[in-house]
Z-matrix of the N, CA and C atoms (Angstrom, degrees):
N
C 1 1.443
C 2 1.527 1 111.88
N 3 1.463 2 129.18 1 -8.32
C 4 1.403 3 142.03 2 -170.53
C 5 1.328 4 84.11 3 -54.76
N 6 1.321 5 105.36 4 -64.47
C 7 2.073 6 111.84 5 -154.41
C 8 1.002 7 104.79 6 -30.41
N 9 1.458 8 112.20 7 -82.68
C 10 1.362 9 150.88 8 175.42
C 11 1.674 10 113.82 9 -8.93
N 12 1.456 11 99.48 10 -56.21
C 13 1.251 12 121.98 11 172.16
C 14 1.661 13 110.18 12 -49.83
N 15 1.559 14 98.87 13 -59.98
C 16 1.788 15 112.60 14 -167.11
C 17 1.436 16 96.62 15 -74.74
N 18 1.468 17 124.21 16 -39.47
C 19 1.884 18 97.64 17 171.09
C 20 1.056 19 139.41 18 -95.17
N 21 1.781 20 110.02 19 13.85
C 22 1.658 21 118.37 20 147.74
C 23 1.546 22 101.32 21 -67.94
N 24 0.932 23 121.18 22 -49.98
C 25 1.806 24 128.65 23 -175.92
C 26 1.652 25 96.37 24 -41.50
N 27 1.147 26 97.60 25 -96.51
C 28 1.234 27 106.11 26 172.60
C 29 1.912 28 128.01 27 -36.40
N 30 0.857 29 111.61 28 -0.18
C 31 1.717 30 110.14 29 162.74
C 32 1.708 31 103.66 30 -105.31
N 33 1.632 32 109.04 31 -42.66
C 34 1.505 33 106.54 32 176.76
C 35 1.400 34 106.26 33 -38.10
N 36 1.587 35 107.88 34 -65.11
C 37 1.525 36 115.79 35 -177.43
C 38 1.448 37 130.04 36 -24.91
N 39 1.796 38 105.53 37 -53.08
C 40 1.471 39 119.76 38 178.81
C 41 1.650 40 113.47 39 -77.03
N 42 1.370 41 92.48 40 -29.33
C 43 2.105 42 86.23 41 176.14
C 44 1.412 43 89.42 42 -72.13
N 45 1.047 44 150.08 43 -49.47
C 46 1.447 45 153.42 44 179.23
C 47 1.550 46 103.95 45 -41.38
N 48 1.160 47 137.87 46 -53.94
C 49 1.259 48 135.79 47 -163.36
C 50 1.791 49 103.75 48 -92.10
N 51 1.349 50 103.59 49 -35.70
C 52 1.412 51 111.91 50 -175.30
C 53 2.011 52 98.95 51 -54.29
N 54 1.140 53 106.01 52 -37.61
C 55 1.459 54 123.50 53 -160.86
C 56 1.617 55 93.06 54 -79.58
N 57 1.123 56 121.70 55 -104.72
C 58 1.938 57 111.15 56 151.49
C 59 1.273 58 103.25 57 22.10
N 60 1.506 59 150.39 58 -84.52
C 61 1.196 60 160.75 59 -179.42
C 62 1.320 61 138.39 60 -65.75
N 63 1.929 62 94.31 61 -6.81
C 64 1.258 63 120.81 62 149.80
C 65 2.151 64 98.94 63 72.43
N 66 1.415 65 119.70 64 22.29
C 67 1.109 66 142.07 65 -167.49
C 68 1.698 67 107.85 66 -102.44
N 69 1.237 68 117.17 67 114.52
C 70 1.079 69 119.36 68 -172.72
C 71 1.825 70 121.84 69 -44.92
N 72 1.270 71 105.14 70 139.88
C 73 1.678 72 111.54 71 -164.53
C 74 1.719 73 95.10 72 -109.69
N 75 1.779 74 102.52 73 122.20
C 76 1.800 75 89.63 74 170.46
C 77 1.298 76 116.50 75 -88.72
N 78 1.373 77 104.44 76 159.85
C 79 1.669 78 114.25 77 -154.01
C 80 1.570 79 94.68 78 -80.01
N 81 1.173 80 115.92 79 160.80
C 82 1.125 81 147.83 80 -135.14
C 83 1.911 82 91.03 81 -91.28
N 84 1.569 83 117.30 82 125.24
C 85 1.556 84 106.36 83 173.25
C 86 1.501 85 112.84 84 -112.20
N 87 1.564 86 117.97 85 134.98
C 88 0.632 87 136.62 86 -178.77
C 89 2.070 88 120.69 87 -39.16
N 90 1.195 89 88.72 88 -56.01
C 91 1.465 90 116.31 89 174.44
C 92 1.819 91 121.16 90 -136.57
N 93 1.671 92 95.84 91 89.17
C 94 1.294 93 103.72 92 -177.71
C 95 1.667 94 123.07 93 -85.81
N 96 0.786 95 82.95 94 141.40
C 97 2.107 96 80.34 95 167.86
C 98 1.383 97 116.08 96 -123.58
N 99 1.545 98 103.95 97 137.11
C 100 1.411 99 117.77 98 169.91
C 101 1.282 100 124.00 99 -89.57
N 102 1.650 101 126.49 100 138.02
C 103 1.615 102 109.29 101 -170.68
C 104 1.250 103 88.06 102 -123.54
N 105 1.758 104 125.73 103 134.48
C 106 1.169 105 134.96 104 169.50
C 107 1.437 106 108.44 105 -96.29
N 108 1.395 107 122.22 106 140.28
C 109 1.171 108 102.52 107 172.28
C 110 1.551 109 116.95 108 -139.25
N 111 1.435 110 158.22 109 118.62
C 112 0.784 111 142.20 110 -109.07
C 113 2.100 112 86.09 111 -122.04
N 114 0.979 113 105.32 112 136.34
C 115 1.417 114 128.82 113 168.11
C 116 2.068 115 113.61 114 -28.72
N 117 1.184 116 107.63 115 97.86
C 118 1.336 117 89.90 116 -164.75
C 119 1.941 118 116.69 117 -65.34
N 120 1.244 119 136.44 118 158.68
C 121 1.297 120 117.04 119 -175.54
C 122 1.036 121 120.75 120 -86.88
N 123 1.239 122 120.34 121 149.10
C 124 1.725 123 140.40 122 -165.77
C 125 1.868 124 88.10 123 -84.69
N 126 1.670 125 95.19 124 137.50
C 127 1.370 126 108.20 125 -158.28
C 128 2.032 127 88.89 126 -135.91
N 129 1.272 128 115.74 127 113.42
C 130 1.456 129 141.48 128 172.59
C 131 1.924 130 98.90 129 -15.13
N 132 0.822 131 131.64 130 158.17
C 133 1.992 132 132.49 131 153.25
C 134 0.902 133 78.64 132 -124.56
């Protein structure tokens, strides 16, 4: 649950700075999704 913790922190932070900079903040989603995506592999020429 640490993470979790540190990247609510860490987004507060950036709407925080985004705001500071007077830079538009997107509104808040109800139900977000994260897409991981893994590095595709480097293939020889």
């Amino acid at each position: 649950m640490k993470f979790s913790y540190k990247a609510r922190r860490g987004m507060e932070e950036y709407v925080e700075v985004l705001r500071e900079q007077r830079m538009p903040v997107p509104d808040t989603n109800p139900a977000p999704t994260i897409i991981i995506r893994n590095e595709a592999e480097k293939t020889a020429v």
